[in-house]
C-alpha positions in Angstrom: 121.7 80.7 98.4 119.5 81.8 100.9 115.7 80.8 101.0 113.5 83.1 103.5 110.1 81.4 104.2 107.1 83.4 106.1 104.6 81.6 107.2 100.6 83.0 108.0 97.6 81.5 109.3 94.2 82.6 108.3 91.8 83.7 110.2 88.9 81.3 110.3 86.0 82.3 107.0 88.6 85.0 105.7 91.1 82.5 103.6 90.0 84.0 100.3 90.2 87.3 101.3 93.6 86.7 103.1 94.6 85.2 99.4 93.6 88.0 97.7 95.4 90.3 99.6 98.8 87.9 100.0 98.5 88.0 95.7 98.6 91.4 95.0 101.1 91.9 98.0 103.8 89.3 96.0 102.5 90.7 92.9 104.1 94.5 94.2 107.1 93.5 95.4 107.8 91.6 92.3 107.1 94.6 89.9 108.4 97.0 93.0 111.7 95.2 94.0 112.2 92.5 91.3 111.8 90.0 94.1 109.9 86.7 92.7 107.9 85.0 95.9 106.6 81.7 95.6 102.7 80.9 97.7 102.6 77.7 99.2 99.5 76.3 100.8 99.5 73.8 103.7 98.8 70.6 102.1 97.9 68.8 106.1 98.5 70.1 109.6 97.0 73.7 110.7 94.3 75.0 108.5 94.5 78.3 106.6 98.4 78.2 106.7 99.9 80.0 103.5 104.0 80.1 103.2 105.5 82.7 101.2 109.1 81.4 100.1 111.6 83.9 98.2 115.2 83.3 97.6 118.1 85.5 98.0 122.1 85.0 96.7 123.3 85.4 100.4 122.7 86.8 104.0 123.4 90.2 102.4 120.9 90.3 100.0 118.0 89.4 101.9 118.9 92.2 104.8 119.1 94.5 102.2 115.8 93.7 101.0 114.1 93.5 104.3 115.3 97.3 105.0 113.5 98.1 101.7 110.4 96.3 102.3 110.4 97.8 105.9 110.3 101.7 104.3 108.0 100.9 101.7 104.7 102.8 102.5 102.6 100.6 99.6 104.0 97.2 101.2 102.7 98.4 104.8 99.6 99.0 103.6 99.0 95.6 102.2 100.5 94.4 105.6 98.0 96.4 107.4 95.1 94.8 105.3 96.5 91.7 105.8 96.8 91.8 109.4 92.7 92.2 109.7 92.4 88.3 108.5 95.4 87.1 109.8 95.7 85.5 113.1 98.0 87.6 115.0 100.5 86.1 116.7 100.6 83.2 114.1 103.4 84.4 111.6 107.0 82.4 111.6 109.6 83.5 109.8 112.3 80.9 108.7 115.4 81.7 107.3 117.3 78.0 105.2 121.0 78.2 104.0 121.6 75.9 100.7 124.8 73.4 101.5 
């Protein structure tokens, strides 16, 4: 099992906004790509920082869904929004292997 995790910060007075946007992003990918994501708020440490967790059945299948998301023209636009109440330069991906 492979768990990807990206994490965002917020720009500061757009967190609701941001949230908004980050809801009906998941919400498409779920209904467009049967991929369930999991929102995760920061509970301590840098303000306005949302994780977005999904989990994969290997290495594979999360490559494979990265190239779809990557050619999806509905996704980008979501990304696009996002990127106006994001701060840029503040996204981490991490990518966890189960043992």
């Amino acid at each position: 099992m492979i768990t990807f995790v990206r994490r965002v910060r917020m720009l500061n007075g757009y967190f609701v906004e941001a949230m908004e946007i980050l809801r009906e992003r998941v919400e498409y990918i779920e209904n467009a790509h049967g991929i369930k994501i999991e929102l995760h708020s920061r509970f301590g440490g840098p303000v306005g920082e949302v994780a977005m967790v999904s989990r994969h059945d290997d290495a594979t299948d999360l490559e494979l869904f990265r190239k779809k998301i990557t050619a999806d023209v509905a996704s980008a636009k979501l990304l696009k929004q996002l990127a106006a109440v994001t701060i840029a330069g503040e996204t981490y991906d991490e990518i966890w292997m189960s043992l």
